[in-house]
N, C-alpha and C positions, 0 to 999 in steps of 0.2 A: 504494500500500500504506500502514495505516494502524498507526502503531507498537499496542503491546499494551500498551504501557507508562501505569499510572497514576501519575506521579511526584508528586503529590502524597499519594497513598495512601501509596505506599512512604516518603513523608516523614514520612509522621504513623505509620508501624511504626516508623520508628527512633527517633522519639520517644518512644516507647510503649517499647521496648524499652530507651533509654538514662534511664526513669522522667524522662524531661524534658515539658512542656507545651509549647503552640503558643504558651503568652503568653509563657515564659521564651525562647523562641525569637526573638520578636516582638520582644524586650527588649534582647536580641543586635542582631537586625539595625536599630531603631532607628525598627518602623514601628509600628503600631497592630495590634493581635493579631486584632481584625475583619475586618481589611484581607487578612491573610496567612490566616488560617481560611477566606476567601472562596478564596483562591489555589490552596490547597493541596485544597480541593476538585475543583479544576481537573485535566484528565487532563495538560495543558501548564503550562508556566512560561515566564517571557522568560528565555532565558542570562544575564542579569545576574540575575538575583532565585534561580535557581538554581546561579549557579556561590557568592552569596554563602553559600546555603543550605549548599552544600557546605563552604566555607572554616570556618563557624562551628561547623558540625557534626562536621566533621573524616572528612566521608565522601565521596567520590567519585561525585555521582549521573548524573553524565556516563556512566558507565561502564554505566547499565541500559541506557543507546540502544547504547552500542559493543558489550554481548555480545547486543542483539539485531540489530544489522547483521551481525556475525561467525555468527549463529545463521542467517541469510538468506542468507547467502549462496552 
């Protein structure tokens, strides 16, 4: 089974939503905003480039995989 999840989608909503960009984010975490624009196009992320996404962000994106495990099950 193949998650539904676009977590790079949903990344660039809360950006959108919190009037933040992908460069001010890029800025944060300390890489190159090409680099992370390439990422976040991506339906997957590595757990470290995501949990830091989380920390900086201040949002829990761990939690799109655990309510759709809890929604599977």
């Amino acid at each position: 089974m193949n998650p539904t999840i676009h977590i790079g989608e949903e990344i660039r909503k809360h950006l959108a939503t919190e009037k933040r960009s992908v460069e001010w984010l890029a800025s944060k975490l300390c890489c190159e905003a090409s680099s992370l624009r390439k990422s976040l196009k991506k339906s997957y992320l590595t757990t470290d480039l995501l949990y830091r996404i989380s920390v900086t962000l201040g949002k829990d994106f761990f939690a799109c995989y655990s309510q759709l495990l809890a929604k599977n099950k």
